[in-house]
C-alpha positions in Angstrom: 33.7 49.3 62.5 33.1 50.7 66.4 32.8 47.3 67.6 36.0 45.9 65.7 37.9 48.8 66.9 36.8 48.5 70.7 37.6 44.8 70.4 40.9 45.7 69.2 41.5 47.7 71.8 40.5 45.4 74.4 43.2 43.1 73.1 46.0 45.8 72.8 45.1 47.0 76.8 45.5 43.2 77.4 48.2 42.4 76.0 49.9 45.2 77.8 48.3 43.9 81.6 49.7 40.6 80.9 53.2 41.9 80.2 53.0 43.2 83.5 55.2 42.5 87.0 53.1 40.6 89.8 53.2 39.9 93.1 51.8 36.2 93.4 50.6 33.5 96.0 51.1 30.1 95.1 50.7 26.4 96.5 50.8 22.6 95.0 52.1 19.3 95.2 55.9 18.0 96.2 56.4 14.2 94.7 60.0 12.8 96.3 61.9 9.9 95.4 65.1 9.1 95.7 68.2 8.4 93.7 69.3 5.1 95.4 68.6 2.2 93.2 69.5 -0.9 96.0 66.4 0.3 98.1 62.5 0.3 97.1 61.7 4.4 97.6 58.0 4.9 97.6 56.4 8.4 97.1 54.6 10.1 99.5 52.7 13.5 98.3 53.0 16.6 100.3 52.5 20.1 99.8 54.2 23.2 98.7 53.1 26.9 99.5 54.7 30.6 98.8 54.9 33.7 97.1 56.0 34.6 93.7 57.0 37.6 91.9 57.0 37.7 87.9 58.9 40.3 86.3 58.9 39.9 82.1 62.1 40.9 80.2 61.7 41.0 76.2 61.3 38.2 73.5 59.4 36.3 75.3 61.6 36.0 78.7 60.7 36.5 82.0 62.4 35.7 86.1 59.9 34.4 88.8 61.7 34.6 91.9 59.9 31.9 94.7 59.7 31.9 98.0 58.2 28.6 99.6 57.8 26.1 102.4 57.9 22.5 100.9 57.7 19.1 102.3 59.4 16.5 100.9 58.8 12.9 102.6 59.8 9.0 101.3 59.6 6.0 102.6 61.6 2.9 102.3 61.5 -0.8 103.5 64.6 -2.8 104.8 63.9 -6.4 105.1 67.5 -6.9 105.0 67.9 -5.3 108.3 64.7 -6.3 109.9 63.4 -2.8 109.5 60.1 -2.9 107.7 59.7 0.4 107.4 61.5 3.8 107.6 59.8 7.2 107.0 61.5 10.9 106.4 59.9 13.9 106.5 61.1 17.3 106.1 60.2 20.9 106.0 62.1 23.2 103.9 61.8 27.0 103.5 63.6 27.8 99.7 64.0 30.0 97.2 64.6 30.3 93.5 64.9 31.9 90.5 62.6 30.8 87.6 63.9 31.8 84.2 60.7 31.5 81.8 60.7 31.8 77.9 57.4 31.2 75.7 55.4 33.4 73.4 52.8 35.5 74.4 49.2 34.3 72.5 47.7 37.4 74.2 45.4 34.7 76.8 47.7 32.2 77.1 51.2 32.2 77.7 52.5 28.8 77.5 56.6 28.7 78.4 59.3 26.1 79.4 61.4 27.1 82.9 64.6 26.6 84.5 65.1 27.4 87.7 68.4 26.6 90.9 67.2 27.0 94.0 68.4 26.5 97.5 66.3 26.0 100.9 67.1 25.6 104.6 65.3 22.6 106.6 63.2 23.8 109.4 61.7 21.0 110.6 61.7 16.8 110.2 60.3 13.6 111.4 62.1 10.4 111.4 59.9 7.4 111.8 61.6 3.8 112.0 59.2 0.4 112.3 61.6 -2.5 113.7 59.8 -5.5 113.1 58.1 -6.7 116.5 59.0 -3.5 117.8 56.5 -0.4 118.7 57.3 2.3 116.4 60.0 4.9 116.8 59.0 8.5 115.6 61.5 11.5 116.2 61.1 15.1 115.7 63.2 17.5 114.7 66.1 15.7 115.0 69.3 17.0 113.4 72.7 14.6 114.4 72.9 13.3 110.8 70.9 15.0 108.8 72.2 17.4 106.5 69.6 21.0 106.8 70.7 22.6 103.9 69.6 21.6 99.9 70.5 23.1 96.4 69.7 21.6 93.7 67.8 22.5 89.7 64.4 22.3 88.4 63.0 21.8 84.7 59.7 22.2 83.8 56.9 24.0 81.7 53.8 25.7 82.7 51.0 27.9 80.9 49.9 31.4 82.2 46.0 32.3 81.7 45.2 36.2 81.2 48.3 37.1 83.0 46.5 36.6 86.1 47.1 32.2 86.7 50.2 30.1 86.2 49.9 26.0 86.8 53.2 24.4 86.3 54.9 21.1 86.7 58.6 21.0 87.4 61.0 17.9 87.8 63.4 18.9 90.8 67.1 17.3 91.7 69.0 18.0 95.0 73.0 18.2 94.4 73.5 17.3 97.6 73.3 14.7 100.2 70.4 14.5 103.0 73.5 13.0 105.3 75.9 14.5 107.2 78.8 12.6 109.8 77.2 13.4 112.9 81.1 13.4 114.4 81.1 13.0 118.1 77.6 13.6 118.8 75.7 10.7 120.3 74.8 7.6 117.6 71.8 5.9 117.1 69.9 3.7 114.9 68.4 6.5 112.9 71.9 7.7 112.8 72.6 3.9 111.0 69.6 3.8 109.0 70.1 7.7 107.2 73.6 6.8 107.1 72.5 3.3 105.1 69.6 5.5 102.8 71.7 8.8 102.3 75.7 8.5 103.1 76.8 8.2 99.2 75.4 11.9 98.3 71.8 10.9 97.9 68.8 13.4 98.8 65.2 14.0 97.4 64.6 14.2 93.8 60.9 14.1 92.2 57.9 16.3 90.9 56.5 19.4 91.8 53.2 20.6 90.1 51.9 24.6 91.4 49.0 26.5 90.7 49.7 30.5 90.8 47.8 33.5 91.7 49.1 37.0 90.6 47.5 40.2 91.5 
């Protein structure tokens, strides 16, 4: 009777840990693609890393503000204009609010998530590969692309003894990676972003993130 009553109270304390705010590190796996269907996009993998905080509401809700640095790169090739390949990379810092809902098995805490979130580039690189032509690799370089991203996530995920979260998330930018660089100075990169991103195309694609809360 002792050791059924000490078990249940094992399980009562943890149920009530788990229900608990945390302060979390986190870090995974950014898949891009892109939205344009007249080009070939191909994934490149790169890597997501943050903090998180998890504050549960009631009935099985809960918000996860996140605060990251994400890269999101693609590549593309353009026969058609004697381009073989062309390669963007970029650094984003962004934030978002995670809404969670699943039940709470006391262990395991499996729940679905929606999330907006918005993020600020910080950093690129722009490669082009002109056929019989050394390549062309640019950093940091702003004239037509568009820094700033919003978009939505959808996803699902499953929390172990309130202490890990591993999620996967599909993400989608609203708005376009292009922006009319006006009077500034044009080049091909200018041309070729113009080409990839000027109808309101940016990175869309997977995200999958393994959590630590303390």
């Amino acid at each position: 009777m002792k050791r059924l009553l000490l078990i249940i109270s094992v399980l009562c304390l943890g149920v009530v840990s788990y229900a608990q705010d945390g302060l979390g590190l986190l870090g995974g796996l950014t898949s891009s693609q892109d939205r344009l269907q007249e080009f070939d996009f191909d994934n490149i993998t790169q890597f997501r890393a943050g903090v998180a905080y998890k504050h549960p509401i009631a009935l099985g809700f809960a918000v996860q503000p996140e605060f990251t640095y994400s890269v999101k790169a693609t590549a593309v090739s353009m026969d058609a204009l004697q381009l073989s390949n062309f390669e963007l990379k970029m650094g984003y810092l962004e934030a978002s609010m995670q809404l969670q809902w699943g039940p709470d098995l006391i262990i395991l805490r499996p729940y679905v998530l929606a999330e907006p979130f918005v993020g600020y580039a910080v950093n690129n690189r722009i490669s082009t590969f002109m056929l019989d032509s050394p390549k062309l690799t640019k950093d940091n370089y702003w004239n037509s692309i568009q820094r700033l991203e919003y978009g939505y996530a959808l996803g699902g995920g499953l929390e172990m003894f309130g202490l890990f979260q591993i999620s996967a998330k599909r993400y989608v930018n609203l708005g376009s990676l292009y922006k009319d660089p006006g009077t500034a100075s044009w080049d091909a990169s200018d041309t070729f972003t113009e080409r990839l991103f000027g109808e309101g195309n940016s990175f869309c694609g997977w995200m999958i993130s393994l959590a630590f809360f303390f």
